[in-house]
Structure formats: structure tokens, C-alpha cells
N, C-alpha and C positions, 0 to 999 in steps of 0.2 A: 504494500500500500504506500504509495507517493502521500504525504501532505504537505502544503505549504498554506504557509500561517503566521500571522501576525505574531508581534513578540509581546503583547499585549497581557495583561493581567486573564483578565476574562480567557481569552483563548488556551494558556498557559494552563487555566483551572480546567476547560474542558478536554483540551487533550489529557491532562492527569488522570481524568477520569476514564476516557479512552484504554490509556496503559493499565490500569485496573486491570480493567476487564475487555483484554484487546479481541478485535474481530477478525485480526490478520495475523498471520505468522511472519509478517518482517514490514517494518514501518521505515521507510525512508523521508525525515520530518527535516521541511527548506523552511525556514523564518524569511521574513520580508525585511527582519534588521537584528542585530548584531542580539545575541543573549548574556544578560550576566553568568556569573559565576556561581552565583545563590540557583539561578534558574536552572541553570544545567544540572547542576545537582540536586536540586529538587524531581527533575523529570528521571534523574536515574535510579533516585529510588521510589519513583512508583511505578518504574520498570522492571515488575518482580519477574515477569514470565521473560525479558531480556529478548525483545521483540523486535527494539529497534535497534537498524543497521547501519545508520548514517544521521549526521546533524549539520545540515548547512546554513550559513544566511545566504538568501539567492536572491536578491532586489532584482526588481527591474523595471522599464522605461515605457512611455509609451511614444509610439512612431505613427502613430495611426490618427493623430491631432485628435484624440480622445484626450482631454485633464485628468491628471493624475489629482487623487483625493490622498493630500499628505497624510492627513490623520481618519481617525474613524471620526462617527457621529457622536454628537453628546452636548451638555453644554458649554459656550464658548466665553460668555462674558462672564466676568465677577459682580461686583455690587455697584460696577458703574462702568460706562461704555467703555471708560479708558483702561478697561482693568480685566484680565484675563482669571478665566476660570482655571487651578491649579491643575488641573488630571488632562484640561484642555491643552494645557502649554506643555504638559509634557508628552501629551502625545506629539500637539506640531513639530518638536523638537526631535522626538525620534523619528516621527517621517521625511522631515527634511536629510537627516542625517544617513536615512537608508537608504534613498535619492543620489547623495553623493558619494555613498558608498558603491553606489552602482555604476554610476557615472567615473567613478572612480577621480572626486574632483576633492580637494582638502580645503573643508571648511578656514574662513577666517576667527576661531575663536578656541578660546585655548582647550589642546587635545593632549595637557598631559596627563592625563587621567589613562589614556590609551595611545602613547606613544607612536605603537606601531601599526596603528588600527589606521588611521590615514598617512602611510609611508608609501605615496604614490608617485610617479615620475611628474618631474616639476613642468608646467609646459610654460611656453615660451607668453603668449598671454592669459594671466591666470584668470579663471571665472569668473560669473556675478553672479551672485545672490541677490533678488531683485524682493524684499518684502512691502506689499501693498497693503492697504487696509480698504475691507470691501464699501467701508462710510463715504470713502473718496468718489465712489459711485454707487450710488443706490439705484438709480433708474435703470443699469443694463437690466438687472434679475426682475425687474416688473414686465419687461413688455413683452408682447406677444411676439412668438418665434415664427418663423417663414419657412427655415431648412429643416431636410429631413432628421437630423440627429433633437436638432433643438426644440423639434412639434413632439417627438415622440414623449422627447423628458416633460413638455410641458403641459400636454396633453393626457398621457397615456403614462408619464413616470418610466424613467430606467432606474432599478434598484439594482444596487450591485449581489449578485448570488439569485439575481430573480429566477424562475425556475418555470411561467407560465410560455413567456416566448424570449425565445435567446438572440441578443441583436450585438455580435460583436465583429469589428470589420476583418480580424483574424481570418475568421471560420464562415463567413458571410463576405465571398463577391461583392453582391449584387449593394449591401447597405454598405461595402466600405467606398465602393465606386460613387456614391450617390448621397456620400455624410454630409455636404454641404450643397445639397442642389434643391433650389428654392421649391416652394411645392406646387406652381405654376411649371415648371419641367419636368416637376417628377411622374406626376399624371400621365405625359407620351412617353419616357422614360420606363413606367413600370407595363406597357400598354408592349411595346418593342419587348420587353422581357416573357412577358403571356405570349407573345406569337412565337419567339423562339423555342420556347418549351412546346407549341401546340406544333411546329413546324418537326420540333423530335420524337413528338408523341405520333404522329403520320408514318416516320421511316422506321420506327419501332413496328409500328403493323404488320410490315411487308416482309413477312417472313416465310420465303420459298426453297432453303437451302440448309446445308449442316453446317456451311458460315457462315450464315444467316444467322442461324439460333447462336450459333458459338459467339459472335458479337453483339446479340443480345444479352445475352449472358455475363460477358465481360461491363456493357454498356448499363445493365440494369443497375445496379448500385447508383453509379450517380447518375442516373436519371434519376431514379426514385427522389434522390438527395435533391435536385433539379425542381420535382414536382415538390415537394415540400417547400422548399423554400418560394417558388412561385406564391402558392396557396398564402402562406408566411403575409408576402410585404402586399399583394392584394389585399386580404382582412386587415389590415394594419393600417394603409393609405386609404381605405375604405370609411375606417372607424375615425380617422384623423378630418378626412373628408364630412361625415356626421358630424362631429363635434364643433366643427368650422360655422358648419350652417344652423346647428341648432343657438351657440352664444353669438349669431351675428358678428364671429371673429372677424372678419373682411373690415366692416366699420369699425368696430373698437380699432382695431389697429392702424387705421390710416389718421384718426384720433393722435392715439400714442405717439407715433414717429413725426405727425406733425410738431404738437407740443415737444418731444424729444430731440427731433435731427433739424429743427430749425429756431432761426432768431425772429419771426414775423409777430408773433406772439407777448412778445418782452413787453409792448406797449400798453397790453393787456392789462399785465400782473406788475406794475409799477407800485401798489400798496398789495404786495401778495399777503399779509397777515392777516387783512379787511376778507380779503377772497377767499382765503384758505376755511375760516369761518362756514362759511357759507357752504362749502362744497361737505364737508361733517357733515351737518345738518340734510344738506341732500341727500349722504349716503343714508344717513338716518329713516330717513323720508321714503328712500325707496329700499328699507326692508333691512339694511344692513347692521348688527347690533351696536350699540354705546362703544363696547369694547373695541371692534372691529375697525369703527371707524375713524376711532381714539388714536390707531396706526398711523394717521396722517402725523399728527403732533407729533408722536414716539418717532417717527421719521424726523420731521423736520428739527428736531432737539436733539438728536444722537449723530443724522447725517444731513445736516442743512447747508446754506451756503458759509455759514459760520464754523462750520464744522470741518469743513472741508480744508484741503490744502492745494489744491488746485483751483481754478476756473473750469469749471465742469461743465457748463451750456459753454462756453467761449462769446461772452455777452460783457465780460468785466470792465474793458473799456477799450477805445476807440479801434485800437491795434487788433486785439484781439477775436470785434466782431470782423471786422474788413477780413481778417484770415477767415473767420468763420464762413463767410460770404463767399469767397473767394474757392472754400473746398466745396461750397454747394453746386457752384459752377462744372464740377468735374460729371456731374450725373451718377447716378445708382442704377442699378439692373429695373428696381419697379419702387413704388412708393411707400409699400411693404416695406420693406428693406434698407432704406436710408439713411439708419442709426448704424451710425460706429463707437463702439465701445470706446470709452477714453483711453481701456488700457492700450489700443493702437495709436493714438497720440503721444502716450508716455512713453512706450516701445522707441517710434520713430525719434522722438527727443533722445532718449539714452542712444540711439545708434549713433548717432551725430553730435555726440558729446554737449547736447542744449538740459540738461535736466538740470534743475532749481536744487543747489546745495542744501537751501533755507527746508525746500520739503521733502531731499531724498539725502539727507546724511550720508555718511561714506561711514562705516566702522571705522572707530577711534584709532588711527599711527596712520590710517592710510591714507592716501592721495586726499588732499584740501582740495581739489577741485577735480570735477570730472571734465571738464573740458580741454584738457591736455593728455589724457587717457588715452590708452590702443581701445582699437575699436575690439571689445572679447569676441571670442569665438565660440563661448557656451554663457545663454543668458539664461538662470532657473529663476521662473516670477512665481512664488507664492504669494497669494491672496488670503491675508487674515480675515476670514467670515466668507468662504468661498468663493467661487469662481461661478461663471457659465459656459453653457456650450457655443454662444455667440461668441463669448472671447476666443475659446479652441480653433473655432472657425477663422476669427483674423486673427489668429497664432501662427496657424496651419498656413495660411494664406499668403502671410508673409516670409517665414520659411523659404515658400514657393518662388519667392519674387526676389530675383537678384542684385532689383534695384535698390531693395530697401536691406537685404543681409548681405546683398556681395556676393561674390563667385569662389570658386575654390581658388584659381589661382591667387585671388587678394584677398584671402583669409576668410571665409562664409562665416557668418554669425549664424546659430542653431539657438533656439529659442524653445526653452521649455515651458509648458505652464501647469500650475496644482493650486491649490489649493486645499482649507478643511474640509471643502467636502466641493459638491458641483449644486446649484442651485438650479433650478425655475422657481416661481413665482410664487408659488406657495410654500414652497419649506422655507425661502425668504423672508417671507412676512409671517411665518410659526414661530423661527429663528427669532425674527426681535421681537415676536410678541412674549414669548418665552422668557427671554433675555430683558426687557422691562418689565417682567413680573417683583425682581429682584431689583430694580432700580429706584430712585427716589420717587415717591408720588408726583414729584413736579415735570418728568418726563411727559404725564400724558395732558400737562397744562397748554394751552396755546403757546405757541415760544414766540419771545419780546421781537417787537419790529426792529429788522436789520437797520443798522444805520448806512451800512454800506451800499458806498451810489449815492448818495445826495447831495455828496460835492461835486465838480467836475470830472469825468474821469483822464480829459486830457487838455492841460493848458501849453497852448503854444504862442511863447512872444516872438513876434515879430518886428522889430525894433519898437514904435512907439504903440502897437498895437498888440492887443494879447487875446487870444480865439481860445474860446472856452467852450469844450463839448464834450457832453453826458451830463447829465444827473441835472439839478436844478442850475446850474451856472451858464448854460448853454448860448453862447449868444459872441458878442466882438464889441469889443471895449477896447476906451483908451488905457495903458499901462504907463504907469510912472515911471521915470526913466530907469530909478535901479530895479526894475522889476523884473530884467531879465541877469541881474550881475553882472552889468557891465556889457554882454556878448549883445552881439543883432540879433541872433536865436539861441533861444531856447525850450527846453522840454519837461514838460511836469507832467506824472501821469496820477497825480493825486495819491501817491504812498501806495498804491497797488501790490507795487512790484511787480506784478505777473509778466511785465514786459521788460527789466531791467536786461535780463540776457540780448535783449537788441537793442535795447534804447540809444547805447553809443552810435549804432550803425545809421538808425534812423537819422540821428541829431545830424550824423558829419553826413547825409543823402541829402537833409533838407537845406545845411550849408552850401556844398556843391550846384544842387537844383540854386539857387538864389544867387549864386558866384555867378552860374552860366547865364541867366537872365541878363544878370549886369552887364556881361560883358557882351551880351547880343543888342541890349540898348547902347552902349556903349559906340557897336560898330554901327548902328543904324544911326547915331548922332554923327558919326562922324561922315558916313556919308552922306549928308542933310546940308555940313557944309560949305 
């Protein structure tokens, strides 16, 4: 008997019980991460009948842009957002560590406790450990999924050890070819799959000979495996197709990704505390309990714009939307589909050495800044409060794409990603509902109107003139002479920061653009006289 299994308390107890009273006459037991010394010797003696014949730790990886869930389930926070539940942090701890024990990559933090347990060959650029925290984004794990991996989980649930229908892209063709293909293609996609099986179920008939049957014979196995799996992802796209049309998915989501993938909106919700009010009350209204709907505040208190440590909508001020505007312009496959997760904007920043010191710390001795950095060649992102399969999707995606990791001759970035566990939208919002049970009662209060945005988001002087725009200051005034410090131009983006990593660039583009004018009026005066 093979097992492999976690190093886990729990599993540790049930295999013990196992060796009791074992059901095989030779146990060959893989762990997913390293055992103590206590453990091993605990499993040796409740191996009275000396059954087992091998003990290995065998991690491993996934290639098939499925997320790896670092740790098991359980709960994540302690008695306040910023504060980890004890049994939860030691599991992330050892799942991370099995990860790179597979990887065979040497953490950054001290391994003398086991010396030789990370004594790997040193490589020329050392990894990253990339940890996120899921409050940074709340909005991926709400909205409604398009692709075939992410309708299944979100619809229909993948549990891992599920046992009803088995959907892994190993042992499954047909769903690894088809993990991220929206579900507008998968319909002629699974349609092209039915005629090929109906097209071998014909030549299977014709059976007039003794090799005839002899490759029937041979052929029947996987056919049969053929016809199964057919039957499989028809009832599957079928039941997905149902559930679409019974919640009216189509509209709720074109909803979603409006509010989500675009800034036309923001004009809207300019007193969003006034509004947020109001939308409780609706949910109220239309059936959904106190508690439930209480989730709006428990969100916007734990993961709000104050909470955060990015620009999450990319709305913060002037710079920021114009980028925002600027990636709308590239087009999306369908309108379904036009939210990108931020962790592909954080991704693209760390490739290009742009990510904010201020919100992505470096471990203490090392590099003070990342923008002098090799570009690594192994990026592992764990997501504190999980992950999604939309992330997997632009994980995978990018991987794919040269442009954005490079080629092998100029060093390819590989890009792993995991998290505590994989979310959709309901283990999301159980998750913190769960997790605010244990928090202060002021979680589920209205949280205090943001102050931020009410000043300018970008003032730019121009010598005697100063252009003020975002927030209430919006407009072109005269500026007193020291208002720019002396300079013809300058740049305020109102303490933001979120744009400091260009604001140089900007200042000395907007000097230049202003040099050249001069000196095109300059040549048109002179030829005037």
C-alpha cells in the first residue's frame, strides 16, 4: 500500500490508527513535508505488526496552473484581522517550506535548527518568496467566473479528495486542454469532443474480421475511458449551463465587471458611506438576513480602501486613472471577462523591478531596494486568506507569455502561485464571516467616511499658475510665486504616493515637453522677423 500524506497532527493520528490495525502487509508512507523526530518515532511504535517498508517526504508542484493550497482548511485569523490564528500559521509555515523543499529552493530565514535540510546548490539568481495578503483584494473571490476551471469551483465546488466526479488535468485531456477557455467556446469545444467519440463509436461497429475484433479488443479500454469521460464534461457543462440561467448569471455579471474592470462609475460612489447604507438595507429588503448582509461593513472594515496597501480600482489619482484608461483601450475576449486580478499588476511591477518598498518589504539584510534587482527566475506568491482560480488563470497565462517572463535564453521567470487554500465566493464570504465572529463588535458597524480624495489628487504648477485635479480642489488658479520652490514646474500628487516610483520621470517629461514649446516659439519668432 502507497500513502502519501500530510505531516499534519490529525493525519499523523489517523495513520497511527491505521498501523494498529493495518489492512496491508507492506505500507510505503510519502509525507508532503519533512517529519520530526518525536513523529517518526511515534509511528514506529504503533508499528507492532512492522508493516511499513519505506518513509519519505515527496512534495510536489503543480504544472498544470492549478494553485497549490499551502496549508489545509481551518481557521485563519486570531482576534483581529491583523493577527493570525496559531495552528493556522503553523501550518502556512510548513506548507511553504514543503514547496521549497520540492522546489528545492533555500528559504530566506534562519534554518539552523536543520542545517542540512536546505543544503541545496546555490543558483546564480536566488528566488522570491512573494507573500500577499488576500484584504489587498477582496473583489477577485466575489465575482462571477466565465472559465471552465473557475464555473466548476464556483458553481459546482472542487473539493480536494472529492470522490463524486474526478476533474484533474493529469488524468483528464479533455478538462486540462480546456482549464481556461471561457464558456462561450467551450459549448463548440465540448460539441467537436461528442462527434469524435460518436465518429469512434461508428468504426467500432464494423467489425468483419479477426483484426477487426483483435483491435477492438486492444481499442476497447480506452474507448470505454473515451465514452466516460464524454458523458463526464456533457452532464457537467450541462448542469453549469442550468445554473447560469436559473441565477440570471449573464446579468449579475456584466453588473460585476462593470463596477469591477472599470472607472465610469467612481462618479457615482463619490460619498460611498451614504450609499453603502443603503445597498444593507436592500439586501435586507430583498430577503437576505441582518447577519449576511452585515458582510458589506465586515468587508469594508477589515478590506476597505483604508485597509489596503495598494490602489486597487487604479482610481487614486490622476496618473493612475489615465493608466487605468489606457489598459481599457487594449480590449478583452467578451465583457464577461474584463476583470484582471491585481495580483497581474503586482506580478508585472515585481518583473520590472517597479514594486512599492513602502508595501512589499524585502526580508531584513536584504537588498533596500528592489529596483536594482536580477530579474529571479522562480517567483512563489502565497496569498495569506487564499487565492483563486482566476489568479491560476493569469499565473498560467503569463508563464505563457514571453513578453512578460522572458525567454530561456534571457533567463525565463516561472511563476508559482498557492495559497491557504483556493476560494470562490462563498467559502470567501464563510471565511470572514467566520473570522468576524471573533473580532470586535465594531467590525460589523458602518466604517467612518474615508477622508481620502478630498484634497487634490494632482497639483501641477506651472510657473504662475497651479492646475489642481481630483477631489474637491479641481479647477486652475493663480499660484504665488514660491509655490512651486522656486522651479517653472512642479508636481504634487497630494501625499498619495502610489505614483512616487514615476513621478521623477513624469516631472523631467513635463520639463522637456515645455523646453520644446519654447524653443518652437522661439524659432517661429524669429522667423517673424
Amino acid at each position: 500500500m502507497r500513502l502519501f500524506s500530510s505531516a499534519s497532527e490529525s493525519s499523523l493520528e489517523a495513520l497511527g490508527e491505521e498501523l494498529k490495525e493495518p489492512k496491508y502487509g507492506e505500507y510505503y508512507l510519502y509525507f508532503s513535508n519533512t517529519l520530526s523526530k518525536v513523529a517518526i518515532e511515534r509511528l514506529a511504535e504503533q508499528d507492532e505488526y512492522e508493516v511499513v517498508k519505506e518513509v519519505q517526504a515527496s512534495s510536489s508542484t503543480s504544472a498544470d496552473g492549478t494553485p497549490l493550497p499551502f496549508s489545509s482548511s481551518g481557521p485563519l485569523y486570531g482576534p483581529n484581522p491583523n493577527s493570525w490564528d496559531p495552528a493556522a500559521l503553523e501550518r502556512s509555515v510548513q506548507g511553504i517550506c514543503a514547496v521549497l523543499l520540492s522546489l528545492k529552493k533555500g528559504p530566506l530565514f534562519d534554518t539552523n535548527a536543520e542545517p542540512a535540510l536546505f543544503d541545496f546548490r546555490l543558483t546564480q539568481v536566488p528566488p522570491l518568496l512573494l507573500i500577499l495578503d488576500r484584504r489587498n483584494d477582496p473583489v477577485t473571490p466575489l465575482l462571477t467566473q466565465w472559465t471552465y476551471q473557475a464555473m466548476v469551483h464556483e458553481l459546482l465546488e472542487i473539493q480536494p479528495g472529492g470522490r463524486q466526479i474526478t476533474l484533474t488535468p493529469p488524468t483528464d485531456p479533455f478538462f486540462a486542454q480546456n482549464l481556461f477557455a471561457n464558456f462561450g467556446d467551450l459549448g463548440a469545444t465540448i460539441q467537436e469532443h461528442v462527434k469524435s467519440y460518436q465518429a469512434k463509436t461508428a468504426s467500432q461497429g464494423a467489425i468483419e474480421s479477426i483484426a477487426d475484433m483483435k483491435r477492438f479488443v486492444e481499442e476497447y479500454p480506452e474507448f470505454r475511458k473515451l465514452g466516460g469521460n464524454v458523458s463526464k464534461h456533457v452532464a457537467v457543462v450541462g448542469e453549469l449551463s442550468r445554473l447560469v440561467g436559473r441565477d440570471s448569471l449573464l446579468d449579475v455579471s456584466e453588473v460585476e465587471q462593470n463596477l469591477a474592470g472599470r472607472d465610469n462609475h467612481a462618479a457615482d460612489f463619490k460619498k460611498s458611506a451614504n450609499q453603502t447604507g443603503a445597498v444593507v438595507e436592500a439586501l435586507i429588503k430583498a430577503g437576505a438576513s441582518e447577519h449576511d448582509a452585515s458582510l458589506v461593513h465586515v468587508l469594508l472594515n477589515i478590506a476597505g480602501a483604508d485597509q489596503r496597501q495598494d490602489d486597487l480600482f487604479e482610481n487614486g489619482n490622476i496618473f493612475s486613472r489615465g493608466k487605468s484608461a489606457l489598459k481599457g483601450l487594449k480590449g478583452v475576449e467578451n465583457v464577461y471577462t474584463q476583470h484582471s486580478p491585481h495580483l497581474s499588476q503586482t506580478l508585472e511591477n515585481l518583473l520590472r523591478g517597479r514594486l512599492r518598498e513602502q508595501s512589499y518589504p524585502f526580508v531584513e539584510g536584504q537588498a533596500s531596494t528592489n529596483a536594482g534587482l536580477q530579474r529571479p527566475q522562480d517567483v512563489i506568491v502565497f496569498i495569506i486568506g487564499g487565492t483563486t482560480y482566476e489568479e491560476a488563470r493569469a499565473v498560467a497565462l503569463m508563464n505563457q507569455d514571453p513578453a512578460v517572463v522572458g525567454t530561456a535564453s534571457s533567463g525565463a521567470t516561472r511563476i508559482l502561485l498557492g495559497g491557504t487554500c483556493v476560494h470562490n465566493s462563498s467559502s470567501f464570504l464563510e471565511m470572514i464571516s467566520h473570522a468576524a465572529e471573533a473580532f470586535p463588535p465594531t467590525v460589523y458597524a458602518p466604517p467612518p467616511e474615508s477622508t481620502g480624495g478630498a484634497g487634490p489628487s494632482l497639483n501641477l504648477n506651472l510657473g504662475g499658475l497651479n492646475v489642481s485635479v481630483g477631489g474637491g480642489g479641481t479647477g486652475i488658479f493663480r499660484a504665488p510665486p514660491s509655490a512651486a520652490g522656486g522651479s517653472i514646474v512642479s508636481v504634487d500628487t497630494g501625499g498619495t504616493g502610489t505614483v512616487d516610483d514615476g513621478l521623477r520621470e513624469v516631472r523631467d517629461g513635463v520639463r522637456n515637453f515645455f523646453d520644446k514649446v519654447k524653443q518652437g516659439v522661439d524659432r517661429m519668432g524669429d522667423q517673424l522677423k
